[in-house]
C-alpha angles and dihedrals in degrees: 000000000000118000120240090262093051089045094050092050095046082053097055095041091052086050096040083053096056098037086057089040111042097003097257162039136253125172080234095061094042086052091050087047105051087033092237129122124277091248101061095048090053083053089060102035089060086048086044081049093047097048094055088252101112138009111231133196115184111241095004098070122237142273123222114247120227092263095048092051092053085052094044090049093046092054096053096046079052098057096031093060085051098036079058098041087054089050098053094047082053113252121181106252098217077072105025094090083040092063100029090059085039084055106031097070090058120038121108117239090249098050087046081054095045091054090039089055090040080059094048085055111052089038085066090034104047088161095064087051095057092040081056093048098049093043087056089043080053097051099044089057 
């Protein structure tokens, strides 16, 4: 079960997504998005509201303050360096979001900046990346 800071941050990242996506953001949508009831969503939007992350009108759906969508930013950057580091080690996609959600949560920022920095890395060195990939085709014969 996910503690009140990881579900805060699933929920800004879910907002931040459709707004980039459609604009904007419904309790409706978020519920369709994190797969949970209305009801609950409209729970967390007026918690998101209280805490100075979102401004919520009811019936009308809710904007993103300046410090949720730094969160918000911050989390899917999060999960988008890991989500790349998994998909250049090569893992299968049908568990990569699995794991990433499973991992952002719980890395540290300097570990985040150390893999950042490890993806950097094999996208300008392209050669270190297929040397990896043939040593751990090597090793699951």
């Amino acid at each position: 079960m996910p503690n009140s800071s990881q579900s805060i941050e699933d929920y800004l990242e879910r907002i931040y997504e459709l707004i980039q996506e459609k604009g904007y953001a419904r309790a409706v949508d978020i519920a369709g998005a994190l797969s949970i009831r209305q009801s609950s969503v409209t729970k967390m939007i007026k918690n998101l509201d209280e805490k100075g992350y979102v401004v919520y009108e009811k019936y009308r759906g809710l904007t993103l303050t300046p410090k949720g969508a730094h969160l918000a930013r911050s989390v899917r950057n999060r999960h988008g360096t890991l989500e790349k580091l998994l998909r250049l080690l090569g893992v299968a996609e049908t568990i990569l979001q699995r794991d990433v959600e499973g991992i952002e949560h719980h890395i540290s920022p300097k570990a985040l900046r150390a893999i950042g920095q490890l993806v950097t890395f094999l996208d300008m060195h392209p050669e270190f990346l297929r040397a990896f990939k043939r040593a751990r085709r090597g090793q699951e014969r």
